[in-house]
Biotite code that builds the C-alpha atoms (Angstrom):
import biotite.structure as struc

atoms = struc.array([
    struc.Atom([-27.823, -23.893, -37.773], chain_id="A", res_id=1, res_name="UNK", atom_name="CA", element="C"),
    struc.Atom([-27.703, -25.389, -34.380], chain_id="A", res_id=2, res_name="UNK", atom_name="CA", element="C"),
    struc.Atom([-24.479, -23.989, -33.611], chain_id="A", res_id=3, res_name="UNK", atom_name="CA", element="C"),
    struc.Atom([-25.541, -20.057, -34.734], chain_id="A", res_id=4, res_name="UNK", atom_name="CA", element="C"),
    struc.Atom([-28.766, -20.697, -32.249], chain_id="A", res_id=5, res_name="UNK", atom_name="CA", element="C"),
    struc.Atom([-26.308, -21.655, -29.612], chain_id="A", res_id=6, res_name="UNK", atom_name="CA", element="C"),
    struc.Atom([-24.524, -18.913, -30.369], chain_id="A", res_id=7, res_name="UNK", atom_name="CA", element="C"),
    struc.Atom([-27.208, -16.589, -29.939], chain_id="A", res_id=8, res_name="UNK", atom_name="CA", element="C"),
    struc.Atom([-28.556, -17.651, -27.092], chain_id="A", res_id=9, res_name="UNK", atom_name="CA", element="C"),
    struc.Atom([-25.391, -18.170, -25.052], chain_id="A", res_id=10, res_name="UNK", atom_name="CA", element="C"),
    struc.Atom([-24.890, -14.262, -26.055], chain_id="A", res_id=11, res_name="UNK", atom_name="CA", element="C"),
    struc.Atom([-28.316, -13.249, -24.793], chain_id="A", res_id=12, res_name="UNK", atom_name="CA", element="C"),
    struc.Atom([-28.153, -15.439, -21.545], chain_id="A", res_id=13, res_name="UNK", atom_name="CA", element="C"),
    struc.Atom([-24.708, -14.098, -21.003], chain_id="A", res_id=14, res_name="UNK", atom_name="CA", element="C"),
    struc.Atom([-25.094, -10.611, -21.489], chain_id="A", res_id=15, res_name="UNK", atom_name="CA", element="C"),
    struc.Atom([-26.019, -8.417, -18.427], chain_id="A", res_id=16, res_name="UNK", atom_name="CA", element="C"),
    struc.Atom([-22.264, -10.297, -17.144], chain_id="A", res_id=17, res_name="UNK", atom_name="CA", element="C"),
    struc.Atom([-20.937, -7.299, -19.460], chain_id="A", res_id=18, res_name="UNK", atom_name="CA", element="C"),
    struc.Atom([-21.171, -3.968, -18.068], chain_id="A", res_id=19, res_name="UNK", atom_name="CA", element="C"),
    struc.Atom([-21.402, -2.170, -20.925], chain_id="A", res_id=20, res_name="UNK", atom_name="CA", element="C"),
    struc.Atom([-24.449, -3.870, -23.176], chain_id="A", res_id=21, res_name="UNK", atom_name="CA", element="C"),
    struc.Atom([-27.257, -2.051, -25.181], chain_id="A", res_id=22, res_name="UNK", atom_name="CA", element="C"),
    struc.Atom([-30.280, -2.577, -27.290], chain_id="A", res_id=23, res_name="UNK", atom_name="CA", element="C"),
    struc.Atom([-30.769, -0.102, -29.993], chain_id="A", res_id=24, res_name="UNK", atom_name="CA", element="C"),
    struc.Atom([-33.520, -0.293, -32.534], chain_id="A", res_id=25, res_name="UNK", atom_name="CA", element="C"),
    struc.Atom([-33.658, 2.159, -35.216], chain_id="A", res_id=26, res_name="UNK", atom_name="CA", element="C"),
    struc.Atom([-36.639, 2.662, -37.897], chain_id="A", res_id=27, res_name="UNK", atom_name="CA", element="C"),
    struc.Atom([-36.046, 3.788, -41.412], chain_id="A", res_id=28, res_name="UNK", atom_name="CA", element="C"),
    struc.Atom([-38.652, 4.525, -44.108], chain_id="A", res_id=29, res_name="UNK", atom_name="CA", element="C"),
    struc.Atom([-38.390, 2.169, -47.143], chain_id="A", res_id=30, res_name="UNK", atom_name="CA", element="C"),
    struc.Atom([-37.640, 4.520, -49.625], chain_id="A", res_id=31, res_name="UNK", atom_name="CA", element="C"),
    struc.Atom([-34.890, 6.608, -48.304], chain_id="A", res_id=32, res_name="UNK", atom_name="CA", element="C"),
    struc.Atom([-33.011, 3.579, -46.870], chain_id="A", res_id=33, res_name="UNK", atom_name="CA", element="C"),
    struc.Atom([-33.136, 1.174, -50.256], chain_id="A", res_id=34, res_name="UNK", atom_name="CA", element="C"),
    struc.Atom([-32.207, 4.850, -51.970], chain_id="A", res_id=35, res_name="UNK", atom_name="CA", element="C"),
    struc.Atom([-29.416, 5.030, -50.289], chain_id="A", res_id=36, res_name="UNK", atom_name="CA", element="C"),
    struc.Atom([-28.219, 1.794, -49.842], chain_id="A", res_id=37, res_name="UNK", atom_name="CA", element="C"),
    struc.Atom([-28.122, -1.389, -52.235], chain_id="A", res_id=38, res_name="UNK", atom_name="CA", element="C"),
    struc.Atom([-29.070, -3.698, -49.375], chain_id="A", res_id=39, res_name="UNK", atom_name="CA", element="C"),
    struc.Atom([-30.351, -4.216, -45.637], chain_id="A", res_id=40, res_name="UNK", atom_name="CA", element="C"),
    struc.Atom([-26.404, -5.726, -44.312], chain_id="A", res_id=41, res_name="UNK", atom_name="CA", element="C"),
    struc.Atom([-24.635, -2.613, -46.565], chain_id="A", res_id=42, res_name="UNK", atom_name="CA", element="C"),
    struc.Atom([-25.802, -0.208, -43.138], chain_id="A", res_id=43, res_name="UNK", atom_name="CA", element="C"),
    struc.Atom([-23.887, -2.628, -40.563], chain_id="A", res_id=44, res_name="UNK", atom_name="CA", element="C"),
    struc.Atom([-20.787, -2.529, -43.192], chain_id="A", res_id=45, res_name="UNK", atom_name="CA", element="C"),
    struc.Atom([-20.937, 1.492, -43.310], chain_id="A", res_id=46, res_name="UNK", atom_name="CA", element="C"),
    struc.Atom([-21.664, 1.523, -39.436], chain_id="A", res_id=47, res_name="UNK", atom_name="CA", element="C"),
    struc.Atom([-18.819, -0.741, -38.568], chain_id="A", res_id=48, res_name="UNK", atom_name="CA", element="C"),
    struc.Atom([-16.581, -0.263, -41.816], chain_id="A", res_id=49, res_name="UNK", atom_name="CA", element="C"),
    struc.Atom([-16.500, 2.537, -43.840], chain_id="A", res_id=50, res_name="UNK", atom_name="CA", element="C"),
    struc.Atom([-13.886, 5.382, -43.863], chain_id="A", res_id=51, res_name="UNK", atom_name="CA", element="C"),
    struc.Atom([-16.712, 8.093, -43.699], chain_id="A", res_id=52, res_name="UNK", atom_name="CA", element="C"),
    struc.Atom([-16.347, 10.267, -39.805], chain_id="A", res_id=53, res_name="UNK", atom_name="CA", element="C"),
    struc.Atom([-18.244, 12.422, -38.610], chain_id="A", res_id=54, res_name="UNK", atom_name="CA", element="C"),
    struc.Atom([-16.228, 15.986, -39.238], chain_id="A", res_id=55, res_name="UNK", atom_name="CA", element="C"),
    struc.Atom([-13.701, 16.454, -36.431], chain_id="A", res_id=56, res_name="UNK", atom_name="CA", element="C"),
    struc.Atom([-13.992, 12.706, -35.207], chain_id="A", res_id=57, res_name="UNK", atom_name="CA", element="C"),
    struc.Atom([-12.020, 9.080, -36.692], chain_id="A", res_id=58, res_name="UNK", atom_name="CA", element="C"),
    struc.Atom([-13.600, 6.881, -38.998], chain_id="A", res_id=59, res_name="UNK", atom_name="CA", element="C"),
    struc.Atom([-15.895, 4.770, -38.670], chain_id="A", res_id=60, res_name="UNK", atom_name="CA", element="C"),
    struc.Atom([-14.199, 1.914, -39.195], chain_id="A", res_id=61, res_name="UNK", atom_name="CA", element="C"),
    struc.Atom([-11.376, 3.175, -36.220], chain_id="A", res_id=62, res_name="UNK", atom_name="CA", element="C"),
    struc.Atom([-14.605, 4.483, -34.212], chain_id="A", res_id=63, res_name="UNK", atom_name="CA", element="C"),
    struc.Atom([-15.599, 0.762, -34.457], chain_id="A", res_id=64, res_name="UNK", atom_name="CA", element="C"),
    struc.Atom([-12.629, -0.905, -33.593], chain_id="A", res_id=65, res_name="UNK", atom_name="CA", element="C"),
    struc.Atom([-12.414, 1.712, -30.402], chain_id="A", res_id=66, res_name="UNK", atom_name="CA", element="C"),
    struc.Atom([-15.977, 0.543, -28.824], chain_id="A", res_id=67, res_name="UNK", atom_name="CA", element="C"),
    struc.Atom([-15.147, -3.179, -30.019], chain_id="A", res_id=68, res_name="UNK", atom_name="CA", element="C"),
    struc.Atom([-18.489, -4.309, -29.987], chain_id="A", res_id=69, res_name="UNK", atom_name="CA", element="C"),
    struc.Atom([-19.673, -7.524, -30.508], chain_id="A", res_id=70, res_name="UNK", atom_name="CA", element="C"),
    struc.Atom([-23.668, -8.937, -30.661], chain_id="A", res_id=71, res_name="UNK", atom_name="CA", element="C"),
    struc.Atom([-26.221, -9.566, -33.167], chain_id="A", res_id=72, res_name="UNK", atom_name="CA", element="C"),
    struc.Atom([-28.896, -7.766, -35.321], chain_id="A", res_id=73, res_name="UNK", atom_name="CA", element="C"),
    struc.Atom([-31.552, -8.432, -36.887], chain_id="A", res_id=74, res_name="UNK", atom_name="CA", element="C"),
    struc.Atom([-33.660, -6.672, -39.962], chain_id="A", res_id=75, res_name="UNK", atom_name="CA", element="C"),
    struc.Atom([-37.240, -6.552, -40.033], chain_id="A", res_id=76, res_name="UNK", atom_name="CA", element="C"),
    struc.Atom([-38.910, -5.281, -43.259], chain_id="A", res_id=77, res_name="UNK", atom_name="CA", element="C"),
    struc.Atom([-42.522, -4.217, -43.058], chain_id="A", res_id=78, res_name="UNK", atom_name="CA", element="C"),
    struc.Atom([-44.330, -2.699, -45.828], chain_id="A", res_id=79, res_name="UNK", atom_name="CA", element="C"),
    struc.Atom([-43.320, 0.867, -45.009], chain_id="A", res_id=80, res_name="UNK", atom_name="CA", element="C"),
    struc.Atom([-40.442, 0.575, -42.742], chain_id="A", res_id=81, res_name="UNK", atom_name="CA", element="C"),
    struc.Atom([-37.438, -1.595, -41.705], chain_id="A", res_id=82, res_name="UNK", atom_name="CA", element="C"),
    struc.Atom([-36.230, -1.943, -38.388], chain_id="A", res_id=83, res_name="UNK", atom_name="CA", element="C"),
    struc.Atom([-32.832, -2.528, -37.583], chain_id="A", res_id=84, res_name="UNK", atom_name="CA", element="C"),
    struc.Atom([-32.383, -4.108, -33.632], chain_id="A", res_id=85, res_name="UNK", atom_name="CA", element="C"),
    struc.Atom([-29.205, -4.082, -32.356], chain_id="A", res_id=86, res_name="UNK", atom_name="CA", element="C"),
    struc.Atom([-28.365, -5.944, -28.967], chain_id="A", res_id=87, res_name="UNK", atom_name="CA", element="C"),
    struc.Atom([-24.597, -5.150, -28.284], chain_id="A", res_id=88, res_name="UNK", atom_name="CA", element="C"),
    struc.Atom([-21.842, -5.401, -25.595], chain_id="A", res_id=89, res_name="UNK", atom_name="CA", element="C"),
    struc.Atom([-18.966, -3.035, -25.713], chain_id="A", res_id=90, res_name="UNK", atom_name="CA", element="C"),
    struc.Atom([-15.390, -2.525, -24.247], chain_id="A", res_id=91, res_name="UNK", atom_name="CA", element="C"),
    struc.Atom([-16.679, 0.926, -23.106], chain_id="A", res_id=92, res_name="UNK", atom_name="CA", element="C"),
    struc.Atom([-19.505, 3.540, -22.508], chain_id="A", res_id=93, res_name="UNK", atom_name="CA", element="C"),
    struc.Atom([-21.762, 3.704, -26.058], chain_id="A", res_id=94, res_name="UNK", atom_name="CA", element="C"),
    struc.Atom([-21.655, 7.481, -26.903], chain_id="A", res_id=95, res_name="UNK", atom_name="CA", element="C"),
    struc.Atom([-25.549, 7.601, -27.660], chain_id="A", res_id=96, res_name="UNK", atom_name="CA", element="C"),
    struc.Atom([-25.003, 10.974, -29.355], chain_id="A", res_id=97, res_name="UNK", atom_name="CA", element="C"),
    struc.Atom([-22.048, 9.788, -31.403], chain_id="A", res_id=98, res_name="UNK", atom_name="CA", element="C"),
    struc.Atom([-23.954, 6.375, -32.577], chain_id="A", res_id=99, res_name="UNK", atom_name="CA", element="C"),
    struc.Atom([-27.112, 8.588, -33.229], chain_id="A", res_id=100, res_name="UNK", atom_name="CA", element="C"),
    struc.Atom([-24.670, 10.738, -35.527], chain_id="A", res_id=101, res_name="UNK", atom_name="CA", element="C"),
    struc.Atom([-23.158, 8.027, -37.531], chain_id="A", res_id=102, res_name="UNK", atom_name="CA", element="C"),
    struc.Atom([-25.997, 5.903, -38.292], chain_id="A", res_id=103, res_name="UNK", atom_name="CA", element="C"),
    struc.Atom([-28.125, 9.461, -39.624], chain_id="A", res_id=104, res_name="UNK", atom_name="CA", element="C"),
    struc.Atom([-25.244, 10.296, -41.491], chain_id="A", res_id=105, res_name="UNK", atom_name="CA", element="C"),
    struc.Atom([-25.384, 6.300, -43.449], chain_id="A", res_id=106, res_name="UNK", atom_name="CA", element="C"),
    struc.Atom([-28.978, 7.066, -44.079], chain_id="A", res_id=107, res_name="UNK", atom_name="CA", element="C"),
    struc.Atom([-31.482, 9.517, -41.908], chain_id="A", res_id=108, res_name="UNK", atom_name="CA", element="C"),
    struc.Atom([-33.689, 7.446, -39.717], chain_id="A", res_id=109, res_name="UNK", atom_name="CA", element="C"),
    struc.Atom([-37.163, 7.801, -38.522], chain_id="A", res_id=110, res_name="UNK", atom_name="CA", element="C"),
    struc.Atom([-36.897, 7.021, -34.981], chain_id="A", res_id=111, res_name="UNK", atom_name="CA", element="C"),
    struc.Atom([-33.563, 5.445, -33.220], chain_id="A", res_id=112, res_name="UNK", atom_name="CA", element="C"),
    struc.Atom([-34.160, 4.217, -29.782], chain_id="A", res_id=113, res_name="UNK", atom_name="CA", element="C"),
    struc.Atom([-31.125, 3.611, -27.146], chain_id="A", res_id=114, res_name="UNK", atom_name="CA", element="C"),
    struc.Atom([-31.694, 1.747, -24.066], chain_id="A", res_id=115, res_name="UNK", atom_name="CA", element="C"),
    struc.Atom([-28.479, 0.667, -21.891], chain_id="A", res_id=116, res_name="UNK", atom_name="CA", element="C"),
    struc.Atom([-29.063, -1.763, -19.270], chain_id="A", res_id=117, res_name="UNK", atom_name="CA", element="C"),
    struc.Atom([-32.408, -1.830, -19.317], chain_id="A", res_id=118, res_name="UNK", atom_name="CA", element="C"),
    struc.Atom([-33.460, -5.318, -18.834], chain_id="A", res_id=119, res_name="UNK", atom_name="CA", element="C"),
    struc.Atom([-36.979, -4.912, -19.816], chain_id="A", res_id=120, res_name="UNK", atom_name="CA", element="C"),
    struc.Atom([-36.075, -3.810, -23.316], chain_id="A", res_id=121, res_name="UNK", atom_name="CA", element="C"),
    struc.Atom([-33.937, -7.281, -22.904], chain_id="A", res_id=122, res_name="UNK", atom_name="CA", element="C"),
    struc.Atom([-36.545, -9.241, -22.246], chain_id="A", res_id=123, res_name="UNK", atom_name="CA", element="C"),
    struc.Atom([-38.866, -8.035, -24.454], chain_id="A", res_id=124, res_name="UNK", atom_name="CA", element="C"),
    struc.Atom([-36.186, -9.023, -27.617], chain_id="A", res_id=125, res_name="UNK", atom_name="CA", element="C"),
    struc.Atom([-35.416, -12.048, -26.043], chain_id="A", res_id=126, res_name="UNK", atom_name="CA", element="C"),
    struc.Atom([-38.314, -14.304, -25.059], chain_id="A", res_id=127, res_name="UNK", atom_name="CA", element="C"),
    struc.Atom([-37.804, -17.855, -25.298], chain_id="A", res_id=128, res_name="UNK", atom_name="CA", element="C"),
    struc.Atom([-38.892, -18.397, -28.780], chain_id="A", res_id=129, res_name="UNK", atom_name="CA", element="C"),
    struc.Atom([-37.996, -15.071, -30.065], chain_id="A", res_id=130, res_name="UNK", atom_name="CA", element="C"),
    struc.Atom([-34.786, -16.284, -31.678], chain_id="A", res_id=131, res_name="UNK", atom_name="CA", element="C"),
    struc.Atom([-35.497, -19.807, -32.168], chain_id="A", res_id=132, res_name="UNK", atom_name="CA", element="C"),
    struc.Atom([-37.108, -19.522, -35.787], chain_id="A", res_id=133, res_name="UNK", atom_name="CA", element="C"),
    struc.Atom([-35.449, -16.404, -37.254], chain_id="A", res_id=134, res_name="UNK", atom_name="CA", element="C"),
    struc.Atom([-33.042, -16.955, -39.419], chain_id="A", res_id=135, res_name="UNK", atom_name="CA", element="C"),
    struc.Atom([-31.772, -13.064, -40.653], chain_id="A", res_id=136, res_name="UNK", atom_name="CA", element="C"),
    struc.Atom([-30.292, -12.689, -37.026], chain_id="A", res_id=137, res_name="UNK", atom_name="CA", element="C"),
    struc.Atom([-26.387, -11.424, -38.312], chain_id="A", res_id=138, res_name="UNK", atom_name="CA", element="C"),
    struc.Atom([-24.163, -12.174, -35.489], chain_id="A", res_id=139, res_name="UNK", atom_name="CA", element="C"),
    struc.Atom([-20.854, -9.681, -35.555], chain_id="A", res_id=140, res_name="UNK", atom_name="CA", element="C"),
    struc.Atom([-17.818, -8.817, -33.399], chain_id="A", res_id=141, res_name="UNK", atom_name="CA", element="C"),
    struc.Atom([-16.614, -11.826, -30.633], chain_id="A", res_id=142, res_name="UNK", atom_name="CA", element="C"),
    struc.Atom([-20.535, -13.472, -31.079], chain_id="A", res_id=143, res_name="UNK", atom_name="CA", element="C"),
    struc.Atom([-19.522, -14.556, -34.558], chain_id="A", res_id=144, res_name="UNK", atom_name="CA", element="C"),
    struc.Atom([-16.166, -15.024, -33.743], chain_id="A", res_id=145, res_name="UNK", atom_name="CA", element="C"),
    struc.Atom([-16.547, -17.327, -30.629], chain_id="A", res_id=146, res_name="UNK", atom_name="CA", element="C"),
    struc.Atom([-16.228, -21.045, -30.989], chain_id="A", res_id=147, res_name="UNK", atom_name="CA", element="C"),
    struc.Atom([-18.915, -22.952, -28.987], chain_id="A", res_id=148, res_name="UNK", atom_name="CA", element="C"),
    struc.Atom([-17.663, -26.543, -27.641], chain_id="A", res_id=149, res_name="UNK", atom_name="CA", element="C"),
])
């Protein structure tokens, strides 16, 4: 446990060293999403995974391995809605558009919210205690990967 907090907190302190890093939150309703999907982790799988494309465009799955992102996420299930925040780094610009696209097409959202570079949205996802008693954060990409010493 002590070595996935490190983990996530090395990424977060380390993060604006990347030039291309993002927070994305997206809001689906309930019912559509567990409708669509057996499970809150089957959307990052489809995102990141899945031979679906969006018509005239690669997979998702080559899509993914294009952008190489890396980061963590984290679910948050209200009564009505779960919430899906993202805070990435990838090799190259995010196509907001594109992502937008991809994720609607997995399940339709009710709000999606892109913010690159903007440290406030940072901040505001990453106060001091913020990650220290989650424990749903799913690290992905080089984050997971990395081995701490």
């Amino acid at each position: 446990m002590k070595k996935r907090q490190h983990k996530i907190k090395s990424f977060i302190n380390n993060i604006e060293n990347n030039s291309h890093w993002y927070v994305i939150s997206i809001v689906f309703d309930n019912s559509t999403f567990f409708r669509r999907l057996n499970n809150i982790n089957e959307f990052y799988k489809r995102l990141s995974n899945s031979k679906s494309s969006l018509t005239g465009n690669q997979s998702n799955r080559l899509w993914w391995k294009r952008i190489t992102p890396s980061g963590i996420y984290e679910p948050i299930l209200t009564e009505e809605n779960l919430v899906l925040n993202f805070i990435m780094t990838t090799n190259s610009n995010l196509n907001e558009l594109e992502f937008k696209s991809r994720a609607k097409k997995i399940c339709p959202y009710v709000d999606i919210k892109i913010s690159c570079q903007e440290k406030y949205e940072l901040d505001k996802i990453s106060s001091k205690s913020y990650f220290s008693y989650r424990q749903n954060i799913v690290l992905f990409g080089d984050t997971k990967r990395c081995q701490m010493s």
